[in-house]
N, C-alpha and C positions, 0 to 999 in steps of 0.2 A: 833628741838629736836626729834629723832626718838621715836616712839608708841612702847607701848606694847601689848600683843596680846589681851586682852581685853578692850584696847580702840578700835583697830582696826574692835572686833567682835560690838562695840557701832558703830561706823564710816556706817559699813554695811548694822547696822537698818537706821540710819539716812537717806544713800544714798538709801533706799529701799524707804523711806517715802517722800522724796523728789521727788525722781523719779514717784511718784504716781500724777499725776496731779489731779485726779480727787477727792483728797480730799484737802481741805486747810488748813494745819499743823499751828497751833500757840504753843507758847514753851510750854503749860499744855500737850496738845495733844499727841506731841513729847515726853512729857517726861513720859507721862502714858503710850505708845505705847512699850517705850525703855524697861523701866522697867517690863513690861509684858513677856516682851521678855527673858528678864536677870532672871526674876525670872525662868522660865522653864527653862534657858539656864544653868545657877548654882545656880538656888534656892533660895530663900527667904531673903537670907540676904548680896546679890551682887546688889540692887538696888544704883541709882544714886541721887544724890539731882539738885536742878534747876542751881544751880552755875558750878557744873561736866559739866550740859550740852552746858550751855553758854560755856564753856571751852573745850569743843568739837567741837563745831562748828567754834568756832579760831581756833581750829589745824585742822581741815579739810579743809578750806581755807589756812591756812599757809603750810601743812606740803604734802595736795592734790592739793592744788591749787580748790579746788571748788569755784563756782562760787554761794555762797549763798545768796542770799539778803532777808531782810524784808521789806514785803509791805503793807500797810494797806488798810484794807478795812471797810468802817463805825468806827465801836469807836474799831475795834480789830484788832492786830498785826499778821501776820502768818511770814512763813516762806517757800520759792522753792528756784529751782535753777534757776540765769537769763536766761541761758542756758538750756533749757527743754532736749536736747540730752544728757545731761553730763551724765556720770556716775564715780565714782572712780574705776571703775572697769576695766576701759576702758581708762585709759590715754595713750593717745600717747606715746611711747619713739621715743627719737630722734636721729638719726646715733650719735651724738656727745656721748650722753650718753652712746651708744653701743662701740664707739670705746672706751671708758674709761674701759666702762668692759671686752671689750677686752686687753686692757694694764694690767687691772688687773690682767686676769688668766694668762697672758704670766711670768710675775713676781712671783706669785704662782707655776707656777708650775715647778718651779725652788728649791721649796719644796719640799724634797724628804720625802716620808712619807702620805703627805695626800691627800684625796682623793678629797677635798674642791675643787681642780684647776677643774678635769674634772668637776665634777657637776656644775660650774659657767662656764663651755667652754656649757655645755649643755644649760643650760638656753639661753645665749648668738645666741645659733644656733636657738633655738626656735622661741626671739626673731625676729633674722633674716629673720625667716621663715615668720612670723607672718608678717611685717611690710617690708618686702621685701626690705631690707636695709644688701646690703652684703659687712657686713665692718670687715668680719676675719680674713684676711690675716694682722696682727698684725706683724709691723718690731719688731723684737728685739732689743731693746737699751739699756736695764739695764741684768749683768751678775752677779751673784753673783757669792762668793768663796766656794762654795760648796766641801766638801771631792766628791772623784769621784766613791767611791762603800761604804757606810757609812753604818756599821753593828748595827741593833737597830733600824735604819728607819722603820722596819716593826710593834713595837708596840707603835710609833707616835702617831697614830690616836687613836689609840685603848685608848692610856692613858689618851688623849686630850680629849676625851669622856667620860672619868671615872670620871675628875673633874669635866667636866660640870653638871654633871649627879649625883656627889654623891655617888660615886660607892667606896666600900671598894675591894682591892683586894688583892688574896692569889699568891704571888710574888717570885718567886723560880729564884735565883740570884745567882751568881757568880760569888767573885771578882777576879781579876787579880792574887791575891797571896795567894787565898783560893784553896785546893787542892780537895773540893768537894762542890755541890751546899748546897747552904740555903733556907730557905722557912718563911718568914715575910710576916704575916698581916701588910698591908699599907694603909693607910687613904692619896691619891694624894691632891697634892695643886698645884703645881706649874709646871710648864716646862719651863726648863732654856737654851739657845746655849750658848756655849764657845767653840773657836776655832773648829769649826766643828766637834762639838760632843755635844747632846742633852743629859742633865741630869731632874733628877724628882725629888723635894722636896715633902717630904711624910712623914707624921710622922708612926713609928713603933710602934707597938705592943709590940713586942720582949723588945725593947730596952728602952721602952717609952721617945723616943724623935725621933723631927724630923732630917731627915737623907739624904743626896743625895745618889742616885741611878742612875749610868752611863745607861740609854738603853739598850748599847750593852752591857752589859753581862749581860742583863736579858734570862733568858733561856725561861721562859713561865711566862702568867699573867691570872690568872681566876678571874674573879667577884662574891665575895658571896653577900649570901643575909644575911649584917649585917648593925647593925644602925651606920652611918657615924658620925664622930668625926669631928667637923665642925673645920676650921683653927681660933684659938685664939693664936696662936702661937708665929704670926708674920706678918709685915704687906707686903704682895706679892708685892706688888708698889714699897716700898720702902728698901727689904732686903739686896738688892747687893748695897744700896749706900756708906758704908763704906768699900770694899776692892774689888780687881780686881782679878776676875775671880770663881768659884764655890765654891771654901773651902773655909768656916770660922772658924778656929779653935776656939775648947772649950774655954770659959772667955777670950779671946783676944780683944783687943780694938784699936784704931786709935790710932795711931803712928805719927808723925813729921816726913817726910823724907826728908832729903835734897838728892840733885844730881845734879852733874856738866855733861852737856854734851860739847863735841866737836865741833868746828866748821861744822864738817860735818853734825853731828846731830841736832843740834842746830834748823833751821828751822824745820824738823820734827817733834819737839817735840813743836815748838811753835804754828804750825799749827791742830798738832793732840796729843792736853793733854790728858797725861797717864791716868789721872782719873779730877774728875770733880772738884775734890779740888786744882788742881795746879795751883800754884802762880810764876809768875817770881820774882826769890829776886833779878838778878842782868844779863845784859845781858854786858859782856866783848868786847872792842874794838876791841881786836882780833877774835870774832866771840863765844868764850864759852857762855854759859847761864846755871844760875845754877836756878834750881824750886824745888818750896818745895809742896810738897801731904801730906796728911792726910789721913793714909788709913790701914788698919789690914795688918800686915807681916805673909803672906803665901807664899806656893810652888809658886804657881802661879806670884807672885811678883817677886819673887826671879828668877823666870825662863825669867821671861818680861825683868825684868836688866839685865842679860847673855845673852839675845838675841842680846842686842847692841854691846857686847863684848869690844873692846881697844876704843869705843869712849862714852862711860859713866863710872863713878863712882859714887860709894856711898859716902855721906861726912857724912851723919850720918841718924840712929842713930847707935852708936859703936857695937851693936849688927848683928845690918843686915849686916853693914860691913865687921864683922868678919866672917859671915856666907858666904858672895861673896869670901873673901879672902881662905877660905876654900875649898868650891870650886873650885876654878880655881889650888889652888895647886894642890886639887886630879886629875884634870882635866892635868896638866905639867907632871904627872907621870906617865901616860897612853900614851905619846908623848917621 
């Protein structure tokens, strides 16, 4: 399990104490030393108890690989490392691990928008440097579908930072069928992709609720300095699990759908489920197969069914159907 950064600044006393041969640490010693430390470090009331440190010294071995032993000498217990060279400071990387972080940024930086690929191509060279292990020339073997000039990639990072961080910002935006910009206080939570195109769940000021906001027609994002409206909203993990793709309309709920695909279609849809609710109800000798999802009726739904065109239908529910049938007439009349 990865540390947080004040077990890791506890980790440092430890490997400092260890690395001291010339005294012999037993766990009172250690943990008076620690706590000395932590008090000047945050003060008085960041001290550790005897159990914290037993439990530091397992994740130093587990999570460092130190090499910690206890050894007795007369009737008292101490604590070094078998290894008098060690230090946590100083582990080895191994080409293998390197080539992994090089697969990494190769796949990153196929991100358009942030800047995370370079900084882990940098470390990586560092790495290299350091340990003379020159394993950059990274093949390519995974591409993503990337849009090929994607408008909005530019305040990616910028927004990705605003949630980390807490950040309220003054959001001057622009939608597709608005004839002049707007300007919403927004409290970010979320960053969402769908079909290559990055949206932000944020609640508003304006509007007091939360709202998607496309990137690309954000015109500019400034950061004030206001107290952040923490997300009690909604839960980030689990918000897209009842409909497919970005919009959920107001008080809408899961629906029943059936759908007959085509023979042609058919394997497609059994190897890549529309949504994570679908159930095969019946697969046809002649190759049809019809599934049933549970899922909010939006554009987006409605657009994923017209995409298959003459080898899917709707069987129900009567509404969506009538809404596909609509469609396609408007769509005969323009032909």
């Amino acid at each position: 399990m990865p540390v947080n950064k004040a077990a890791h600044f506890r980790f440092d006393i430890i490997d400092e104490c260890l690395r001291n041969t010339k005294k012999k640490w037993s766990k009172a010693d250690l943990l008076q030393y620690i706590n000395r430390r932590l008090a000047l470090h945050y003060g008085e009331d960041n001290q550790i108890s005897l159990s914290q440190l037993r439990y530091d010294l397992e994740n130093m071995q587990s999570e460092c690989g130190a090499p910690i032993e206890m050894y007795r000498e007369g009737k008292n217990y101490y604590y070094r490392y078998e290894d008098s060279e060690f230090s946590i400071k100083s582990i080895k990387v191994e080409e293998d691990d390197l080539v992994k972080l090089g697969q990494v940024v190769s796949i990153l930086q196929q991100l358009k928008g942030f800047s995370i690929a370079g900084e882990i191509a940098a470390i990586v060279a560092r790495l290299e440097n350091r340990y003379n292990l020159p394993v950059s020339d990274i093949k390519t073997v995974i591409l993503f579908d990337n849009a090929a000039s994607y408008s909005g990639a530019e305040y990616l990072e910028d927004v990705y930072h605003a949630i980390l961080r807490n950040n309220v910002l003054k959001l001057e935006y622009r939608s597709f069928k608005a004839d002049a910009n707007s300007v919403y206080i927004i409290h970010p939570y979320l960053l969402k992709e769908y079909d290559k195109r990055w949206y932000l769940l944020a609640y508003c000021e304006e509007r007091k609720e939360v709202r998607v906001y496309a990137l690309e027609r954000i015109v500019s994002i400034r950061v004030l300095a206001k107290e952040y409206i923490a997300n009690t909203f909604f839960d980030a993990e689990h918000y897209y699990d009842d409909f497919i793709g970005i919009t959920k309309p107001k008080d809408a709920s899961q629906e029943s759908i059936d759908l007959m695909f085509t023979e042609v279609m058919a394997p497609y849809i059994l190897t890549k489920p529309l949504h994570h609710t679908q159930q095969i109800i019946k697969q046809y000798e002649y190759g049809f197969v019809h599934v049933r999802i549970s899922t909010i009726i939006n554009q987006e739904l409605i657009n994923l069914i017209l995409s298959f065109g003459k080898e899917a239908k709707v069987l129900s529910p009567g509404t969506l159907e009538n809404k596909i049938k609509f469609i396609i007439h408007s769509l005969s009349e323009l032909y």
